[in-house]
Structures are given as structure tokens and as C-alpha cells.
N, C-alpha and C positions, 0 to 999 in steps of 0.2 A: 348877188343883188343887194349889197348895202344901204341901208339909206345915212352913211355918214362917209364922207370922203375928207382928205386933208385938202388943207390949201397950202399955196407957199411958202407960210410963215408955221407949217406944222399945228396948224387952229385947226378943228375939227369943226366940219359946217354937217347941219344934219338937215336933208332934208326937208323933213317936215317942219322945218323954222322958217324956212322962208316961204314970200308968198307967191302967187303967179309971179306976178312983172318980178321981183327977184329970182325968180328961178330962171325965165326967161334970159334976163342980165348975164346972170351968173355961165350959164350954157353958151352965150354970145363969147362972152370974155374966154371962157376956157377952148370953143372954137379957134381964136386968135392964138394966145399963148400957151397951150396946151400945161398948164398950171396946180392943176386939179390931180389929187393923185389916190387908189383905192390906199386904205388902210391896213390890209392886209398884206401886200405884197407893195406896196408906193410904185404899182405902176398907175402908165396913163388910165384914164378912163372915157366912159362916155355916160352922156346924162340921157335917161331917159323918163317916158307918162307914160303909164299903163293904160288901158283903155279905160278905164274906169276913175284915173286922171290922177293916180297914185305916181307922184316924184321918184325916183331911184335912181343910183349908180349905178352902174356895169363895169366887167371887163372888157376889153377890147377883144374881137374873135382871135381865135389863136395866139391869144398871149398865155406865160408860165404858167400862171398861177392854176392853183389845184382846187380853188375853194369850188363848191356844189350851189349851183343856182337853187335859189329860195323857191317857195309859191308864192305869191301877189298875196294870200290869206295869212302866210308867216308874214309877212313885210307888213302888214296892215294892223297884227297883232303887237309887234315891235312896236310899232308907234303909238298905239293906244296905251300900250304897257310903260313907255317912256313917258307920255302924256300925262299918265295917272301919277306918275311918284314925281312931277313937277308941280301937279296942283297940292299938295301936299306938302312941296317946300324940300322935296328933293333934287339937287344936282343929279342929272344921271345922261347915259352918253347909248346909244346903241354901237353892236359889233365892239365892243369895249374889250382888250386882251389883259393878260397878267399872267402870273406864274407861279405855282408852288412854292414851298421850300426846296424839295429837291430836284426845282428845275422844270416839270411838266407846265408847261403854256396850256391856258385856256381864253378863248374867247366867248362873252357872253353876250347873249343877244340884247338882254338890256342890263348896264350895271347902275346903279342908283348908288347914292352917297349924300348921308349929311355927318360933318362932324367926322370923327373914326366910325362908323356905321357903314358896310355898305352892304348889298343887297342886290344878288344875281334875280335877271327872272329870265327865265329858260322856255324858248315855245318849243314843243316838242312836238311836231306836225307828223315827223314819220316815226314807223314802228321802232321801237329801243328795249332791249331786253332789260331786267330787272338789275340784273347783275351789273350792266354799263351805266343806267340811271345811276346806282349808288354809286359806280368807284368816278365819276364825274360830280357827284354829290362831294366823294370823300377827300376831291379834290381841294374844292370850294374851302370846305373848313378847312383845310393844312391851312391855305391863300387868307384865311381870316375874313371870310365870305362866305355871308347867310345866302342861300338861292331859294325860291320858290320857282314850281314847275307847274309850266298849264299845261297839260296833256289833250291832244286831240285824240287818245284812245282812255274808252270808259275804263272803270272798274279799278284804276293801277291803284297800288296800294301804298296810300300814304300815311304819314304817320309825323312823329316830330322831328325823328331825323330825316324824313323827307316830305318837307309840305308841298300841296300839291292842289291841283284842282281839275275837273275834265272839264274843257273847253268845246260846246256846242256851236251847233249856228254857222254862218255863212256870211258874206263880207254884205249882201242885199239881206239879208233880215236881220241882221245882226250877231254880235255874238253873247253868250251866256256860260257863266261858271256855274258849275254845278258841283255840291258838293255833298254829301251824304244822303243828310235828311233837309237838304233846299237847294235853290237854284234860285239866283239871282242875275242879273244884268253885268259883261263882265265888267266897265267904268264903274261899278257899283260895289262890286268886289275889291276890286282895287283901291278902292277910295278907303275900303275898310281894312286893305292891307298896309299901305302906307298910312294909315292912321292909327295901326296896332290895334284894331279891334279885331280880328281876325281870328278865329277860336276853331278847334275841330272839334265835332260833337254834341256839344253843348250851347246851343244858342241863350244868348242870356235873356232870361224869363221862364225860362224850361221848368216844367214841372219836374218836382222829385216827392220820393217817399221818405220817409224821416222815420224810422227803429229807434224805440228807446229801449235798451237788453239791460238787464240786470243778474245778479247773482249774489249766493250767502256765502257770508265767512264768519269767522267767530270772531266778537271785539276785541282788544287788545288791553280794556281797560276793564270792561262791566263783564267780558267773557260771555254773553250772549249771544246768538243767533241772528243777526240783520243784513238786511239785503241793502245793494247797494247798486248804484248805475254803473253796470261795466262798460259798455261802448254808446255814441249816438251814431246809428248809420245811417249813412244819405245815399240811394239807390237812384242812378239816373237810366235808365234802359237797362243793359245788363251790367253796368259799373258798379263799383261799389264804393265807398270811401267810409272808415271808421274816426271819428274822433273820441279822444277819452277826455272824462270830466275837466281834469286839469287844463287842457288845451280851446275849453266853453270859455275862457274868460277874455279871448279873441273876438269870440261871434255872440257877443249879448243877445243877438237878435234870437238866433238858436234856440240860448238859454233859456231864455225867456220862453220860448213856444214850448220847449222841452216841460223845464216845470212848469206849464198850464195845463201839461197832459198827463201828467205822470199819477194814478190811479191811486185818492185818499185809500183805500183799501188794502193797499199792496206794502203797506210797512215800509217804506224807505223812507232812510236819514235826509236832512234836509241837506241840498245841495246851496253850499254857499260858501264865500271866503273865510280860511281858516289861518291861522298861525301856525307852523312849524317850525320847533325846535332846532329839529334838524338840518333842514335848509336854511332857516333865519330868516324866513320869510314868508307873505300868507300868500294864497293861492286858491284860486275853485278847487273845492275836493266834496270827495262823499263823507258824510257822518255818521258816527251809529246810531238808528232810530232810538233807542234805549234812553243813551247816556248823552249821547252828540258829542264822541272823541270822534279827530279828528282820525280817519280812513286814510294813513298816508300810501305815493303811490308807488309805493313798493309791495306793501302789502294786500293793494288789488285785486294782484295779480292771484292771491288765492281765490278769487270767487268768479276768475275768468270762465272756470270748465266745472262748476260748481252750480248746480239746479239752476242753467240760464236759462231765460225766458224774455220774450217781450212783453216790456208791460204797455208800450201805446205804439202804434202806429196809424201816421196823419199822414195828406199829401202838402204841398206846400210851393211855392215860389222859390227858385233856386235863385238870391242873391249873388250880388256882381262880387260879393266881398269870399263867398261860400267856395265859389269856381275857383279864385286863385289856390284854396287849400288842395279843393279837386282837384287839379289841375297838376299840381305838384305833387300827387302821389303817385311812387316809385309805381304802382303796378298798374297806374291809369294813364298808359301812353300815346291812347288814343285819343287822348282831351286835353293834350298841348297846345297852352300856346302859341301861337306862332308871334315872337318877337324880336328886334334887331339888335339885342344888348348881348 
């Protein structure tokens, strides 16, 4: 039950592009010349309205082809799903086929394309064990094809190599994406996925907690005793993300919150841009309280597992600019992402 059939000249008409009296037309004409052909197998077809006034192709009864008749609830999802990456300013086709490198065809329920970008979205109405999601996933990438998958079973477990969302609701109340910790309207998800805003996790404004750690090493120059900021960690739920001093000179914003907090009491050098010799160039680093040589970041590293402590912890607004660092760290796979490059 496709909603995209070929015509004569091999143009792909879908459905849901045209309006009554063309659909009408169109049914008329293919009645006459029998013109109209499925895209899966280019035989004839027939056009039919669901009760609920839903357009669609069919197979003719007992013809070859093997393909598995839809729900009316997949077919209604396709189109919404094809809908959303048009407003958006995507090309996209439903029932859209292609192929591996080494050959395996797949057909996607909806393919989107702008540019070299393109972009599977997959309804998955019936039960699909985990193991066939991914090697249909791991298809996708050989073919040079991002997919997103809306599942109408809870709980499936998604991630960056496989994004995802549970698909509630019904074709009379509607439908809703749901996703972790929210659930929104699905046109409204969609809009955010074709528009790369689309994130797992971390909804941007999300509260986080901010660790300022420190620890002693001996100067290098005065040979004294000072402490110095070994990491700033940023705690989203149970995530974690470290950055060290050096890498503050990215997120001023940080910095800045960071030394407003950081405890007159507690002897630490001041954090600010230094010159190195070494590298030939300056950079945020720690200094020693004493003397203010510069703490280069090789030698940090001695005051990693050395009397650490925290010396402030704030909560904070987690910045649009903060996420992408989260977001790219190797061990935080659940706060990908989702983008079509």
C-alpha cells in the first residue's frame, strides 16, 4: 500500500501531492490507459481512499509481487514524515529504494535529500528484534545514509548510531514522539529534526552542576607547594564531562563563572593567559600561587591524584555552546547529536 506510484514517463507522483479533483483525474485516466505502474515491482495498480479519506496505491489481487500490505496508521505516518522534511526545504520521495556497496537493496519509507545529505526515516509499526534494527541500520551507513527510526514499541534503545524515537497516539488523536525525559507533538519533532535541532538527553537550558577539582604539585621554579585547578566538571544527570584549564579558553563563559567561585582562601594561582616557551605560544593555564610561573600542561598532570579536592560547586544553565563539547565526548554516547553531515 504505497502512496508513490510511477507514471509513464517514469515521474514519480505521490499521493499525497495531489488534491481531490486530481486524484479523481488521475484514477479516471489510469481507468482508461492503464498507465500507472507500483514502484516496486512496475506492475499495474489500482488507486484507492481509505475510509478516513487517506489516497493510496495497491496491488492488483493476485498479482506477483511479495511486498506486505501496510496499516492506514504506517501510510498516514509516511506522509507526515515526508511532509515534515518538505517544510524544511527537503527533496524527499516515500517507498524510495537503493543499494549497498555490496549490493543488498533497501527500500525506505521515507528518503529526504538536500544537497549530498540524505536522510532515511524508517516507521517501524511491527515488532523488529534489535539485532535486525541495527544490521538494516548498518546498512544505511555502507549506502551513505543517515536513518532515524520512529518506533511504535516503547523503551527501544537508542543511541547515536541509532536514533530513534517512540511513536504514540492514533490517526483520531493524533500522533506524539516521545523521547526520554519529554514528549512532544510528532510535526513538532520533525520540524526539530529536519531543522538539526534534534539532541538526545540534553534539552538545551538543562540544568547542570559545575565541579571546580584541584590539587598540589611542587613549582618548577620557586619549588613551593601550590595548588592548582586540575579539571572543571559539568554533571548533566548521571553524565559526566571534564574539561582542563587549557581548553577554558573556548568557553569564557565558564571561565568566568569558574573564577567567580573559586574560594580566596584556598591558595590558588591565578588562572589566566600565559606564554610558553615551549609551545611558542600563550594559552589559559594554571600558575603558581607563590611566584605565577607558568604550570605548563604536561606537568599537571602531577597534581591529578595529589590531595584533590573540590573547591566550589554551583548549579548553572547548560549553554548551547557547552553541549557541543558534551556532546563530543567519547564516553557520552547518549548525548549525540543527531545531524545529517
Amino acid at each position: 500500500m504505497p502512496l508513490r506510484c510511477l507514471g509513464p514517463d517514469d515521474r514519480s507522483i505521490q499521493s499525497f501531492d495531489l488534491t481531490d479533483e486530481e486524484w479523481s483525474a488521475l484514477r479516471s485516466d489510469n481507468g482508461r490507459l492503464r498507465h500507472l505502474r507500483m514502484p516496486c515491482c512496475e506492475a499495474p495498480l489500482v488507486m484507492k481512499t481509505s475510509s478516513r479519506g487517506l489516497n493510496f496505491f495497491a496491488h492488483k489481487p493476485g498479482g506477483p509481487c511479495q511486498s506486505k500490505p501496510e496499516t492506514e496508521e504506517h501510510l498516514v505516518l509516511k506522509a507526515i514524515a515526508a511532509e515534515g522534511a518538505r517544510r524544511a526545504g527537503w527533496a524527499c520521495s516515500t517507498e524510495a529504494t537503493g543499494s549497498s556497496p555490496s549490493d543488498e537493496t533497501w527500500t525506505a519509507d521515507v528518503l529526504a535529500q538536500k544537497g549530498h545529505l540524505k536522510v532515511a526515516i524508517e516507521i517501524q509499526w511491527s515488532s523488529q528484534t534489535s539485532q535486525e534494527t541495527l544490521r538494516r541500520q548498518e546498512r544505511y551507513h555502507q549506502s551513505g545514509v543517515r536513518c532515524l527510526w520512529l518506533f511504535r514499541q516503547p523503551g527501544f534503545p537508542t543511541s547515536k548510531e541509532l536514533p530513534g524515537a517512540h511513536v504514540s497516539g492514533d490517526i483520531t488523536t493524533g500522533f506524539e514522539a516521545r523521547l526520554p525525559n519529554q514528549a512532544m507533538p510528532l510535526n513538532k519533532f520533525l520540524d526539530a529534526v529536519f531543522g538539526r535541532r534534534f539532541r538526545y538527553g540534553i534539552p538545551v537550558g538543562a540544568r547542570g552542576a559545575i565541579r571546580i577539582l584541584s590539587g598540589v604539585l611542587e613549582c618548577w621554579k620557586c619549588r613551593e607547594q601550590t595548588r592548582i585547578i586540575t579539571f572543571i566538571e559539568v554533571l548533566v544527570g548521571p553524565h559526566r564531562c571534564q574539561f582542563r584549564v587549557p581548553e577554558l579558553n573556548d568557553f569564557p563563559d565558564l571561565l568566568t563563572s569558574c573564577q567567580e567561585r573559586i574560594p580566596t582562601a584556598s591558595r590558588v594561582g591565578i588562572l589566566k593567559s600565559r606564554f610558553s616557551r615551549a609551545l611558542k605560544q600563550s594559552y589559559m593555564s594554571n600558575g603558581c600561587y607563590f611566584c605565577d610561573a607558568l604550570v605548563g600542561q604536561f606537568f599537571e598532570r602531577d597534581a591529578w591524584y595529589v590531595e584533590s579536592s573540590i573547591l566550589a560547586e554551583f548549579e548553572t544553565t547548560i549553554s548551547e555552546r557547552w553541549l557541543e563539547a558534551l556532546q563530543s565526548d567519547g564516553d557520552n554516547y547518549g548525548w549525540a547529536v543527531f545531524t545529517f553531515e
